[in-house]
MIFINU-224794 format. One record per residue (C-alpha): chain; residue in one letter; residue number from 1; x, y, z. Coordinates in Angstrom, 2 decimals. Layout:
BEGIN
NODE  unit  code  pos       c1       c2       c3
NODE     A     A  NUM        X        Y        Z
...
//
This chain:
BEGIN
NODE  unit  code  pos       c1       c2       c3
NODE     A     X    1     0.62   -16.14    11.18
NODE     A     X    2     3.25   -14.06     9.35
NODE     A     X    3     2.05   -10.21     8.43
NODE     A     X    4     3.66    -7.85     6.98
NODE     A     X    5     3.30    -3.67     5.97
NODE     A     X    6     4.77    -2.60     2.53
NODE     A     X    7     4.55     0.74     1.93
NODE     A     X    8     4.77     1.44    -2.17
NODE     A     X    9     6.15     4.79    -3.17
NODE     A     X   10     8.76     7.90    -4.66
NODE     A     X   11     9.86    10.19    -1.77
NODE     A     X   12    10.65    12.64    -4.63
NODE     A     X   13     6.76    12.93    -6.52
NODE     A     X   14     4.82    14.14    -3.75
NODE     A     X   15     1.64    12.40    -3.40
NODE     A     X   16     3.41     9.00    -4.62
NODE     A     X   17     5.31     9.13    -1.22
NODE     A     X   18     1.67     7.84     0.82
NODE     A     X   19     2.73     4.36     1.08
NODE     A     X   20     6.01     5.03     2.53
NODE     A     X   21     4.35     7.94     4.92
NODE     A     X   22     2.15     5.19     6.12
NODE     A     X   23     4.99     2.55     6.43
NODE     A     X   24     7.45     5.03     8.06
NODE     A     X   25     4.26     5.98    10.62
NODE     A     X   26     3.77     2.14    11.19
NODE     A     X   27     7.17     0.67    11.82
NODE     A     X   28     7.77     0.47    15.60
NODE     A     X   29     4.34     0.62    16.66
NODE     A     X   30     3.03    -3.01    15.80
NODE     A     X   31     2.87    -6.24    17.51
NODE     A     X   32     6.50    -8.11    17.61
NODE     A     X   33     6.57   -10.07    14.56
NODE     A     X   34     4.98    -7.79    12.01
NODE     A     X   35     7.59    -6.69     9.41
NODE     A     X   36     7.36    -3.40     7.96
NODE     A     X   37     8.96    -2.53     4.17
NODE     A     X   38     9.17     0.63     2.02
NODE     A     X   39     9.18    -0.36    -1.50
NODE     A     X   40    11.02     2.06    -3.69
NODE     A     X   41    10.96     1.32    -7.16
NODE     A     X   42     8.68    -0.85    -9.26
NODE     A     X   43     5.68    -2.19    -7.18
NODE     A     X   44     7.00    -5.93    -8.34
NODE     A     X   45     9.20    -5.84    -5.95
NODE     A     X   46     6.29    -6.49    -3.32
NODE     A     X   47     6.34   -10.05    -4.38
NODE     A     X   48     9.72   -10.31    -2.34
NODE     A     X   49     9.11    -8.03     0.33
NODE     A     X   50     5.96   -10.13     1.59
NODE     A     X   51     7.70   -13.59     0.36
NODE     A     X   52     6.87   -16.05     3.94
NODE     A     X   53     3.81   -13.97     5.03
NODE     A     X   54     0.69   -15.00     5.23
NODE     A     X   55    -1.26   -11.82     5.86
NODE     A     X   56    -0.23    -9.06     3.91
NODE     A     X   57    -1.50    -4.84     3.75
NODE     A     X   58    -0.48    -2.95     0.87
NODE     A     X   59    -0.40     0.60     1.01
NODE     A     X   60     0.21     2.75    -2.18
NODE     A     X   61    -0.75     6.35    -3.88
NODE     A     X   62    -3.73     6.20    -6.65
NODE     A     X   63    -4.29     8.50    -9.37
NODE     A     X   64    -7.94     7.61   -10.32
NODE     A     X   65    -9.30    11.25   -10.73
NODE     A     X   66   -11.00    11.10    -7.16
NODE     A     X   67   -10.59    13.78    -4.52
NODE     A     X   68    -7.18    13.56    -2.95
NODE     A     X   69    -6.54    12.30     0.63
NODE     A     X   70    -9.74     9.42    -0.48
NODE     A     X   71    -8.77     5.90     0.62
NODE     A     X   72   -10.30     2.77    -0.64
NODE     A     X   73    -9.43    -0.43     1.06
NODE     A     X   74    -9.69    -3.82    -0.84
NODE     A     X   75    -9.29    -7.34    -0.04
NODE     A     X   76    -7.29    -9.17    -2.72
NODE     A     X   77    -7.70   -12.50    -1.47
NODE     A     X   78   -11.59   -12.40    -2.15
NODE     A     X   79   -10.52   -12.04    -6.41
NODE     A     X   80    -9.13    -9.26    -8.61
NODE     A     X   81    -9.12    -5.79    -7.59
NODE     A     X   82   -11.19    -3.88   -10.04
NODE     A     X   83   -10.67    -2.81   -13.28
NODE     A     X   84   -10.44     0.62   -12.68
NODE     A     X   85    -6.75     0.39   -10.12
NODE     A     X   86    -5.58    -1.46   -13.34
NODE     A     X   87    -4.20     1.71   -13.85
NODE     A     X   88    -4.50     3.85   -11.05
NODE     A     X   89    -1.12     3.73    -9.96
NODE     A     X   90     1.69     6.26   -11.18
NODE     A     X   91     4.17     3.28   -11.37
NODE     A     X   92     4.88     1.65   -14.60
NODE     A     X   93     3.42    -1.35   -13.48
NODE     A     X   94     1.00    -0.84   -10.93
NODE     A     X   95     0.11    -2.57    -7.39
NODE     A     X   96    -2.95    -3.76    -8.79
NODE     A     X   97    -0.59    -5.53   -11.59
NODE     A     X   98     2.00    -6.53    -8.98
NODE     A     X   99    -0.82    -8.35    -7.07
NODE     A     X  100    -2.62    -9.81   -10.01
NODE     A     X  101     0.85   -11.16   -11.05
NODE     A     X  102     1.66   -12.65    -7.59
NODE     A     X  103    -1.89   -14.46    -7.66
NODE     A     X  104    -0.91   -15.82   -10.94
NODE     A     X  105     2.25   -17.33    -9.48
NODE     A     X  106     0.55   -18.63    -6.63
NODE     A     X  107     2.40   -15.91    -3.93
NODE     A     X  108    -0.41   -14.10    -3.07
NODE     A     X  109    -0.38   -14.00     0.76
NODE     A     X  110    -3.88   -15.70     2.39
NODE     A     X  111    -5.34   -12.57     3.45
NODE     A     X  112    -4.30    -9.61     1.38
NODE     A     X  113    -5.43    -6.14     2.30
NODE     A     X  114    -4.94    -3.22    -0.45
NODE     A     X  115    -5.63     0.56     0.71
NODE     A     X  116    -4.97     3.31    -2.46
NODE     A     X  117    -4.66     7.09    -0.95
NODE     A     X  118    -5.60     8.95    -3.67
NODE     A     X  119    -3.13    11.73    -4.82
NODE     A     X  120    -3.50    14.88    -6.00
NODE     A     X  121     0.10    16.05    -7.47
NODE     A     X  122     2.77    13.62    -8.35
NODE     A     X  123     5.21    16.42    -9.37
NODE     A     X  124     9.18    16.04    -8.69
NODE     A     X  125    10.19    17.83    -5.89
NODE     A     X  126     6.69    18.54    -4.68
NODE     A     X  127     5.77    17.84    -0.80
NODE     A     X  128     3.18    15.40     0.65
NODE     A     X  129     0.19    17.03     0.56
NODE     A     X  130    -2.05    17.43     3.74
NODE     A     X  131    -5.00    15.68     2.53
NODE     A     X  132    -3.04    12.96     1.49
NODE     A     X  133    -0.80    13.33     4.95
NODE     A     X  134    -3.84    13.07     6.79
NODE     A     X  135    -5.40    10.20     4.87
NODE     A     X  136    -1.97     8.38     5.58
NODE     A     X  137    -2.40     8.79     9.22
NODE     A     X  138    -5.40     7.57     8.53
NODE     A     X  139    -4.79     4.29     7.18
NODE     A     X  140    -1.65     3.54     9.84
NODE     A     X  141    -4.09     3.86    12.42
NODE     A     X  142    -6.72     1.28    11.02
NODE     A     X  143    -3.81    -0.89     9.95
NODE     A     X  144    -2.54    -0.80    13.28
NODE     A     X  145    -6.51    -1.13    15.22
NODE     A     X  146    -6.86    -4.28    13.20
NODE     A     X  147    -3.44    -5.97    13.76
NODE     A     X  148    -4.19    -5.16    17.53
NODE     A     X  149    -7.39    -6.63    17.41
NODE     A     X  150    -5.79    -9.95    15.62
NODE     A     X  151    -2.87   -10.69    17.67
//
């Protein structure tokens, strides 16, 4: 089985940067094999980075009015992710989008795993907050228990 890490994010809007924080924590420490990307950019660009994998995590920033550094993690595979990531994301179109698009197309991996740090600022220039930091850690850590526990 193929897996792969992409981390969705802006290095420059504080908060927004969780994904790559988590991908940047990740790469090097998984089983040989597992590929890890930072996505940059528009969160469509995921379709590409997990193109050939069967088992995907997603890891991006949400903006849902919960308490920063809060992680949700959702499987994708088992149908839509609800209504209310729609528009969570601070990307024009949103991971929730991206993946809903990639089902459509048929390039949803298998097994498709979806965490959402939720932010707190998103301002230009601004750093990665600690709660958000910490929730980052956070979700590296369980990505990495479960790949351990699968290989």
């Amino acid at each position: 089985m193929t897996t792969c890490v992409v981390g969705v994010g802006n290095a420059l809007r504080g908060d927004d940067a969780a994904g790559l924080e988590v991908a940047r924590l990740l790469d090097g420490t998984l089983p040989e094999g597992v590929r890890v990307v930072e996505c940059e950019g528009e969160p469509v660009a995921i379709l590409s980075a997990w193109e050939g994998c069967d088992r995907a995590y997603l890891v991006d920033a949400t903006s849902s009015g919960r308490e920063a550094g809060t992680v949700r993690r959702l499987s994708a595979h088992d149908g839509p992710l609800p209504p209310e990531l729609q528009r969570a994301s601070t990307h024009l179109l949103g991971v929730a989008e991206a993946v809903e698009l990639a089902r459509a197309l048929g390039r949803l991996p298998e097994r498709t795993i979806v965490y959402g740090i939720e932010g707190g600022s998103f301002d230009t220039g601004a750093p990665l907050s600690e709660e958000v930091r910490a929730a980052a850690a956070e979700v590296a850590a369980s990505i990495r228990h479960e790949l351990s526990e699968r290989s």
